[in-house]
NUDREN-75314 format. One line per 10 residues: number of its first residue (from 1); their letters; for each residue z, y, x of N, C-alpha, C. Coordinates in steps of 0.2 Angstrom, whole numbers. Layout:
REM residues N
NUM> A> Z Y X Z Y X Z Y X; ... .
//
This chain:
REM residues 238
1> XXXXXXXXXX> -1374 -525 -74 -1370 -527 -68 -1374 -527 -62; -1369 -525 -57 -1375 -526 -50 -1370 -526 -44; -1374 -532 -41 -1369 -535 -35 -1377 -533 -28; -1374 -534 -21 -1377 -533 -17 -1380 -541 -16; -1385 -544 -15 -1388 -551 -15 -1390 -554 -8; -1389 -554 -3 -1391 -558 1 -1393 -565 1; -1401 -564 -1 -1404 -571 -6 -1408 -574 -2; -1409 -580 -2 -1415 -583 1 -1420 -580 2; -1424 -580 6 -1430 -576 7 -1437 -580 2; -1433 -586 0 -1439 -589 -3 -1439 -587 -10 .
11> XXXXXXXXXX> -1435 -583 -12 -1435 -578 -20 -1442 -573 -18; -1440 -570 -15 -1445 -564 -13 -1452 -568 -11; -1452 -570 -8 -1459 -575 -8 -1464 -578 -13; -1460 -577 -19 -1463 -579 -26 -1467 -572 -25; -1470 -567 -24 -1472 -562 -25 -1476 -561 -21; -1483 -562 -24 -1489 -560 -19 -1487 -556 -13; -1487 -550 -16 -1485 -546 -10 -1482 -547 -4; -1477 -553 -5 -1473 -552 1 -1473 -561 5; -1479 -565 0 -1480 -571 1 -1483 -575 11; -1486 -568 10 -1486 -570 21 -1481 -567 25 .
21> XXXXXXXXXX> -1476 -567 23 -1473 -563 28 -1469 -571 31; -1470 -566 39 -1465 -570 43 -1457 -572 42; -1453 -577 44 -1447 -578 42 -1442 -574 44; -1442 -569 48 -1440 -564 52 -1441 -559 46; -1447 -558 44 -1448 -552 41 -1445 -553 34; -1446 -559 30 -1444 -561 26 -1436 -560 23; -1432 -564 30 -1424 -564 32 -1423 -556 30; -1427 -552 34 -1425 -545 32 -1424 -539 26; -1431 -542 24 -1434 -537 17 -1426 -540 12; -1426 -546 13 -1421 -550 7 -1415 -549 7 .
31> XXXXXXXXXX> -1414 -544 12 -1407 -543 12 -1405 -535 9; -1410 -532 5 -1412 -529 3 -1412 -529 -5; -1413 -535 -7 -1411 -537 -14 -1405 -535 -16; -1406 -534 -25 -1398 -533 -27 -1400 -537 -36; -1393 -540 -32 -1392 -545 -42 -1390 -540 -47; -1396 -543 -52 -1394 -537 -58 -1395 -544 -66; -1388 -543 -67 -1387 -550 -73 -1387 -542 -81; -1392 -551 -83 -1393 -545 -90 -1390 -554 -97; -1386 -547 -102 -1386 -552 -106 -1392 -553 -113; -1391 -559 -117 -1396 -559 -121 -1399 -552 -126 .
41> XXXXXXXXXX> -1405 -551 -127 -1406 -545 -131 -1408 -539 -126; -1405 -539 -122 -1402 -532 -117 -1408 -530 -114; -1411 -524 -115 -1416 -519 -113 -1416 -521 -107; -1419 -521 -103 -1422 -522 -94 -1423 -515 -94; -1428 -511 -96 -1432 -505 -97 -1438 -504 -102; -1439 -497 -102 -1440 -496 -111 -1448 -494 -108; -1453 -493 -111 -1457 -492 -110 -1458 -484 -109; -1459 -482 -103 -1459 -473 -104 -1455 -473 -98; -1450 -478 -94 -1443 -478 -90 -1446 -476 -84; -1443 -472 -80 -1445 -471 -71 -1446 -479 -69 .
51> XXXXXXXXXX> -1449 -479 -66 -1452 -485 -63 -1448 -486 -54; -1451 -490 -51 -1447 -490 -43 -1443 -497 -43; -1443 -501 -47 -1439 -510 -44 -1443 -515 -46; -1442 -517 -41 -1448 -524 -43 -1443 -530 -45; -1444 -530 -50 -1439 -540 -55 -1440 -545 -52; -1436 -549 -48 -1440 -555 -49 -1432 -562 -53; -1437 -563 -56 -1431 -568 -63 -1430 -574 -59; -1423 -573 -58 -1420 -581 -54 -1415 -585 -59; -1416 -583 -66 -1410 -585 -73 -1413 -583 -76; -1416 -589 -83 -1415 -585 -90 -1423 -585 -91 .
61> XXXXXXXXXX> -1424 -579 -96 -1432 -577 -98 -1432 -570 -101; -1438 -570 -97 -1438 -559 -100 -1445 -560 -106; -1444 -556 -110 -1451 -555 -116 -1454 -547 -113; -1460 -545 -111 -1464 -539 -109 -1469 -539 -117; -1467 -530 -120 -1468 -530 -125 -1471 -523 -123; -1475 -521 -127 -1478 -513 -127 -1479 -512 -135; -1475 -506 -135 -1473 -502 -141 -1480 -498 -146; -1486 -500 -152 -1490 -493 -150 -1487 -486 -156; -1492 -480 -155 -1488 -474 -157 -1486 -476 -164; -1489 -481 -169 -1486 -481 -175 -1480 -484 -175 .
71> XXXXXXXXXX> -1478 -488 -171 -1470 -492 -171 -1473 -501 -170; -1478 -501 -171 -1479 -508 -169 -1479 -513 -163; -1478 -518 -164 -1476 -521 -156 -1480 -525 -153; -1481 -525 -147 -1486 -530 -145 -1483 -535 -141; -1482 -539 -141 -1480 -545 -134 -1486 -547 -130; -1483 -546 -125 -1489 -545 -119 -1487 -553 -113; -1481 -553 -114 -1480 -560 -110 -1472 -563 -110; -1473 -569 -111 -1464 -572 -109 -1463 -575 -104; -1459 -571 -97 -1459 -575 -91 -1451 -577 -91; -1454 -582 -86 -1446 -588 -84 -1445 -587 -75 .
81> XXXXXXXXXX> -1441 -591 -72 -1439 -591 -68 -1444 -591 -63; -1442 -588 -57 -1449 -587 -52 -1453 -584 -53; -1452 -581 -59 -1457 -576 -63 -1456 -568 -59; -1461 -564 -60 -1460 -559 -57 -1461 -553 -63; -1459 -545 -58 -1462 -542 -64 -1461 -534 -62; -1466 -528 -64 -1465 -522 -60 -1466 -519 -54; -1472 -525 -51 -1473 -525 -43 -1478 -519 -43; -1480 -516 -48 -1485 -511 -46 -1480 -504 -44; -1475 -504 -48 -1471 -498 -48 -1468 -498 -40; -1469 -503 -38 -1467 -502 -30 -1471 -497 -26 .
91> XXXXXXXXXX> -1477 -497 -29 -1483 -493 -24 -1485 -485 -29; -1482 -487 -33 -1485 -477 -37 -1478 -472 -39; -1475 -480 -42 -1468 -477 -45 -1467 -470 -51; -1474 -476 -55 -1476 -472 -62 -1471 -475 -68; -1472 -470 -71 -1467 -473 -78 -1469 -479 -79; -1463 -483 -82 -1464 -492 -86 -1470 -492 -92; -1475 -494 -89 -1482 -494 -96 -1478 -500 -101; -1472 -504 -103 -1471 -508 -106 -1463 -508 -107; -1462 -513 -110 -1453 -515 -112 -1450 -520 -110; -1446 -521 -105 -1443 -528 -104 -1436 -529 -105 .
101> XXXXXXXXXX> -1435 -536 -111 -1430 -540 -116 -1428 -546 -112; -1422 -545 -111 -1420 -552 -109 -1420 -556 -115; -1421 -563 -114 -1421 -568 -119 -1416 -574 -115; -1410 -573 -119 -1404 -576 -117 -1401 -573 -112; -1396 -576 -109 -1392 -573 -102 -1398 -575 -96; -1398 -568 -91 -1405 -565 -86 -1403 -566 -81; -1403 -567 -77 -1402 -563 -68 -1408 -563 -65; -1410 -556 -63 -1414 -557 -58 -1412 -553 -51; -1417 -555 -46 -1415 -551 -41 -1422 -542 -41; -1418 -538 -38 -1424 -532 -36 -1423 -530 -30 .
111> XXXXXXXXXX> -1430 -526 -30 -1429 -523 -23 -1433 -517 -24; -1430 -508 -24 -1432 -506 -23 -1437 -502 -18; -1441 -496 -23 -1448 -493 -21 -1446 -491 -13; -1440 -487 -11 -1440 -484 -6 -1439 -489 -1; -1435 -495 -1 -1434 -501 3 -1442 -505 5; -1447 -505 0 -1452 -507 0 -1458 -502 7; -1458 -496 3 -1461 -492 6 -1458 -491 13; -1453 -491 15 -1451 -491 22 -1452 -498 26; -1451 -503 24 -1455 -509 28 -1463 -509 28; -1468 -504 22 -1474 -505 25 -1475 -499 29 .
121> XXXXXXXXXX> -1471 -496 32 -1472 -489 38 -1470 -494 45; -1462 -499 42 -1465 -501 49 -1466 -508 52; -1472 -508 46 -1477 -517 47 -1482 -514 45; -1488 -509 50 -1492 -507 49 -1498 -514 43; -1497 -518 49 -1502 -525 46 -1500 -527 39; -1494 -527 36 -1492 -530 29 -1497 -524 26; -1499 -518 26 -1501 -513 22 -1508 -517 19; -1511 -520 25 -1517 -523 23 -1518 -530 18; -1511 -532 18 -1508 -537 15 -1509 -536 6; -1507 -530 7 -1503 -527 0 -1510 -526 -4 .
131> XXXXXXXXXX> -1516 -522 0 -1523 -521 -2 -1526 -527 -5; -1526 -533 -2 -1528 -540 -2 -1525 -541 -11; -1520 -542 -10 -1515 -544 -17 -1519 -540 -23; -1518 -533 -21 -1520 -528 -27 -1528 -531 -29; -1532 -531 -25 -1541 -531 -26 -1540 -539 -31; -1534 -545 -27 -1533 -550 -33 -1531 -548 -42; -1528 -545 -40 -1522 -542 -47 -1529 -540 -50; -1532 -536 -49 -1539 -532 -53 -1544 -538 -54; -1544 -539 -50 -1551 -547 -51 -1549 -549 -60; -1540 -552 -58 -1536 -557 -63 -1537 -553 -71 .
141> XXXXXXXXXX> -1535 -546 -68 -1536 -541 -75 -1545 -541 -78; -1549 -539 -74 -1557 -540 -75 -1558 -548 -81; -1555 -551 -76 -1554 -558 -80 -1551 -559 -88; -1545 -557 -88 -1541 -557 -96 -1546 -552 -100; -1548 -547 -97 -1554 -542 -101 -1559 -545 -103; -1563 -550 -99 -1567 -555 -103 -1567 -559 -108; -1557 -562 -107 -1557 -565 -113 -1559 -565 -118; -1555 -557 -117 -1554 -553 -123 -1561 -553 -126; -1566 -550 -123 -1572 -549 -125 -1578 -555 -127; -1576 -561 -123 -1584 -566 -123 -1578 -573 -126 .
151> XXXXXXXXXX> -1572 -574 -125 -1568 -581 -129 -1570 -580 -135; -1570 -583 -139 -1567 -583 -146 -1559 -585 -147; -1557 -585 -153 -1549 -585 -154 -1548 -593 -153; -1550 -597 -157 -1548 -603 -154 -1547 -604 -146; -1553 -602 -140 -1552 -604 -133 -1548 -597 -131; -1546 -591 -136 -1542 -587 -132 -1536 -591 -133; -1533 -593 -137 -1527 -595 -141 -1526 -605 -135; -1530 -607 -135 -1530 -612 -131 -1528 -611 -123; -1530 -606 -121 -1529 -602 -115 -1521 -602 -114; -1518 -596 -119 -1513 -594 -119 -1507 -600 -120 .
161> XXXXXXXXXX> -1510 -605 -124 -1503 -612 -126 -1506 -616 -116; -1511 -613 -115 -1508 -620 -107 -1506 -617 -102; -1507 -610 -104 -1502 -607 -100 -1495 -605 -101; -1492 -604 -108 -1486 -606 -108 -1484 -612 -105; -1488 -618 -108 -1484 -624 -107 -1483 -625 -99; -1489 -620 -94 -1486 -622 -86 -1481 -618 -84; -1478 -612 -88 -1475 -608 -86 -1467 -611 -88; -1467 -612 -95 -1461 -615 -97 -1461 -621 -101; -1467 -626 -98 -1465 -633 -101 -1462 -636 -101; -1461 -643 -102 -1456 -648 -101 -1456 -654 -103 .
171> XXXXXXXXXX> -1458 -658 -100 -1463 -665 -102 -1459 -670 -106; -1463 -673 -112 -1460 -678 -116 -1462 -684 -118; -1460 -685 -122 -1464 -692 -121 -1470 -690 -128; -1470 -686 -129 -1477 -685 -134 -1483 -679 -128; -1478 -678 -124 -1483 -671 -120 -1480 -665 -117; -1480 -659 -117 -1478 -655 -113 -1477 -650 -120; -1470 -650 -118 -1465 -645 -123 -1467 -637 -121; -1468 -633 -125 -1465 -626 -121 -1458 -625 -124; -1454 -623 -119 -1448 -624 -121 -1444 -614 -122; -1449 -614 -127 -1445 -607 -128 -1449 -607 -136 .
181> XXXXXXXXXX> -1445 -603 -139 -1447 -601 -147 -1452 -597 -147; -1458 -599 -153 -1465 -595 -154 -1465 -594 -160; -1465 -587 -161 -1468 -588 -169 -1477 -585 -168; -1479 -588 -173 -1488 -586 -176 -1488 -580 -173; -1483 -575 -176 -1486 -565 -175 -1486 -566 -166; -1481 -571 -163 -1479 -568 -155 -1486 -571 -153; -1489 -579 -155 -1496 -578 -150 -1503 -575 -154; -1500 -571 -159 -1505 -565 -164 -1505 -561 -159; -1500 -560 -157 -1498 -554 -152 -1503 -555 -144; -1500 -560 -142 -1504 -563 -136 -1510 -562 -133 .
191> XXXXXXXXXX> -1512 -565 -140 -1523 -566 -140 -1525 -559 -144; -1521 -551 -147 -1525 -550 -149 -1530 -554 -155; -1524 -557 -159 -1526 -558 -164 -1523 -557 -172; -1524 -559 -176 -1522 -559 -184 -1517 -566 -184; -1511 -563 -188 -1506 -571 -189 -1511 -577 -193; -1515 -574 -197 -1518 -576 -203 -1524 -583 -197; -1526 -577 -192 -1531 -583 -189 -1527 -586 -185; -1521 -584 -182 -1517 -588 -177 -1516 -596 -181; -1513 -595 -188 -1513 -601 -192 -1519 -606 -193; -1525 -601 -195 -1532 -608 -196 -1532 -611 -189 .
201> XXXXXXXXXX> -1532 -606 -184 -1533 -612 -176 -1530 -616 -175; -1521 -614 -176 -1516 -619 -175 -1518 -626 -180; -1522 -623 -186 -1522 -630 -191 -1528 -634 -189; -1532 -631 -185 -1537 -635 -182 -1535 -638 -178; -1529 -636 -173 -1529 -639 -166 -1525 -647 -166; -1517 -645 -172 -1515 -650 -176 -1520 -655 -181; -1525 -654 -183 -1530 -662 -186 -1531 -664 -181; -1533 -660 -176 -1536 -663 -168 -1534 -666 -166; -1525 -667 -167 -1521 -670 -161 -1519 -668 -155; -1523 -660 -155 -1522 -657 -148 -1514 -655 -146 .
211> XXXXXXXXXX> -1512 -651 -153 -1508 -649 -152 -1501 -649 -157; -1495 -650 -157 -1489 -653 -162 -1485 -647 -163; -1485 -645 -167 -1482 -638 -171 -1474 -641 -174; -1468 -638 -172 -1461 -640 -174 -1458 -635 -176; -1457 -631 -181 -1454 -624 -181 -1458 -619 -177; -1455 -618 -172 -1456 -614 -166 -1458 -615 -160; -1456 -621 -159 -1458 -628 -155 -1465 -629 -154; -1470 -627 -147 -1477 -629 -149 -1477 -635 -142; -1479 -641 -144 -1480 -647 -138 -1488 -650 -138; -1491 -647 -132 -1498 -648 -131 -1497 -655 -130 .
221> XXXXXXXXXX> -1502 -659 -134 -1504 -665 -136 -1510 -669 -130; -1512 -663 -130 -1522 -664 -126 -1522 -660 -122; -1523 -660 -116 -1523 -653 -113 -1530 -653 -111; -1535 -657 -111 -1540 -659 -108 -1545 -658 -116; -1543 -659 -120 -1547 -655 -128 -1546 -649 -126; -1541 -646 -125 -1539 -637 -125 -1544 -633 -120; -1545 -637 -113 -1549 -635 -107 -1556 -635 -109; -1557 -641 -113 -1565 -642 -116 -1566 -635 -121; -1563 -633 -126 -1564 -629 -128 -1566 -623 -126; -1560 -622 -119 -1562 -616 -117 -1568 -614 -113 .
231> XXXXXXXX> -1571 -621 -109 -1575 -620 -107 -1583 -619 -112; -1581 -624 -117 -1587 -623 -122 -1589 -614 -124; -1582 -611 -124 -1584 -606 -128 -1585 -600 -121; -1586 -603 -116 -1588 -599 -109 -1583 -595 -106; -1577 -597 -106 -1573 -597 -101 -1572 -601 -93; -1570 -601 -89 -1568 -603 -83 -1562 -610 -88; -1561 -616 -83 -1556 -622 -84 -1550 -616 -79; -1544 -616 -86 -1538 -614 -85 -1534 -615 -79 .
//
C-alpha cells in the first residue's frame, strides 16, 4: 500500500544525509515522502531489485538478509524504528545487493532517487554534506572489516548483543532485554560465525553472568564485562 505522507521533517532527519539541513529545507525534502505499510513476512525487496528509495522505518522491524549462490542465507542486520535503510541507492541507483523482510506489521516512509538528486542540483552545498556522510559510511565499513579480521568470536559476538540491545532493548529489572527473537544460526549469521561456536560463547558468557539466554530472549546482564572483552581482544569500546 502507498499513501502520499507529509511527515515530520524530524523522520528524515534520522538519516545522515539529510541530518544538517535547515528547517525550511527539511519542511521541504519531507514533503516528498511516501508511506509504504508492509505486512508481516512481506518482501521489502529481493536482492537483485532496482534500487532508487531510501526506507526509513517508522513501525515495526525489517530483517536485511543476503542470499549466497548455493541458497544459503546470511542475516546482515535487524532494524527497528528510526532505522534507516538503502541510502546508497539514492546516489548510484544500483540493484538491491540484499533482501529486506518485514518482521511483523512495517511502515516506513521513502523518498525517492529522482526527488533526492534534484534537491542536490538545487542545494549546491548539501552535495558537500553528502561526501562528508559517505567518507563516514567507509571509515564504519573499514571498521566492521577489522572485526571481522583482528576480534575473535567471543568479542565479535559481544559486539553484536550491545548493539542489538541499544537498537532494540528494553530495560528490566535483571538488564536490558533485546526485545526481538534470536536464534544461534541468526547471530551465526551476524558475526560470521558457526551455530556450534555461537553456543560455547553464549555458554561462556551465561557462567559469567554476563549474559541470560531465555528461548530466544537474549538479556545483557554485564554490559561493562562485554566492553571489557572487546577491548581485551583489540577492539574499540562499543
Amino acid at each position: 500500500m502507498r499513501d502520499r505522507s507529509y511527515a515530520a521533517p524530524e523522520a528524515l532527519q534520522l538519516v545522515p544525509f539529510f541530518n544538517k539541513l535547515r528547517p525550511e529545507e527539511a519542511n521541504t525534502l519531507a514533503q516528498r515522502l511516501i508511506l509504504r505499510r508492509f505486512n508481516n513476512g512481506q518482501i521489502i525487496f529481493h536482492h537483485g531489485d532496482p534500487g532508487g528509495l531510501l526506507y526509513i522505518i517508522t513501525k515495526g522491524k525489517v530483517k536485511i538478509t543476503h542470499s549466497t549462490p548455493d541458497g544459503q542465507e546470511a542475516m546482515l542486520a535487524i532494524m527497528g524504528k528510526g532505522d534507516y535503510f538503502g541510502e546508497l541507492a539514492l546516489l548510484d541507483d544500483s540493484p538491491r545487493s540484499a533482501t529486506a523482510e518485514a518482521i511483523g506489521y512495517t511502515e516506513t516512509l521513502t523518498l525517492h532517487r529522482e526527488d533526492f538528486m534534484r534537491f542536490i542540483q538545487d542545494n549546491p552545498d548539501f552535495a558537500l554534506h553528502v561526501l562528508h556522510t559517505l567518507a563516514k559510511h567507509i571509515r564504519r565499513l573499514n571498521s566492521q572489516l577489522s572485526d571481522i579480521f583482528f576480534l575473535d568470536l567471543p568479542a565479535r559476538l559481544a559486539r553484536q548483543l550491545l548493539q542489538l540491545s541499544e537498537q532494540h532493548g528494553a530495560p528490566t529489572d535483571e538488564g536490558m532485554q533485546i526485545q526481538i527473537s534470536l536464534t544461534q544460526t541468526d547471530l551465526a549469521e551476524m558475526t560470521g560465525a558457526t551455530r556450534v561456536s555461537i553456543n560455547k560463547a553464549l555458554g561462556r558468557f551465561r557462567r559469567a553472568g554476563w549474559v541470560k539466554v531465555s528461548g530466544r530472549k537474549f538479556t545483557i546482564l554485564n554490559d561493562e564485562e562485554l566492553q571489557n572483552l572487546i577491548q581485551i581482544s583489540g577492539g574499540a569500546i562499543y
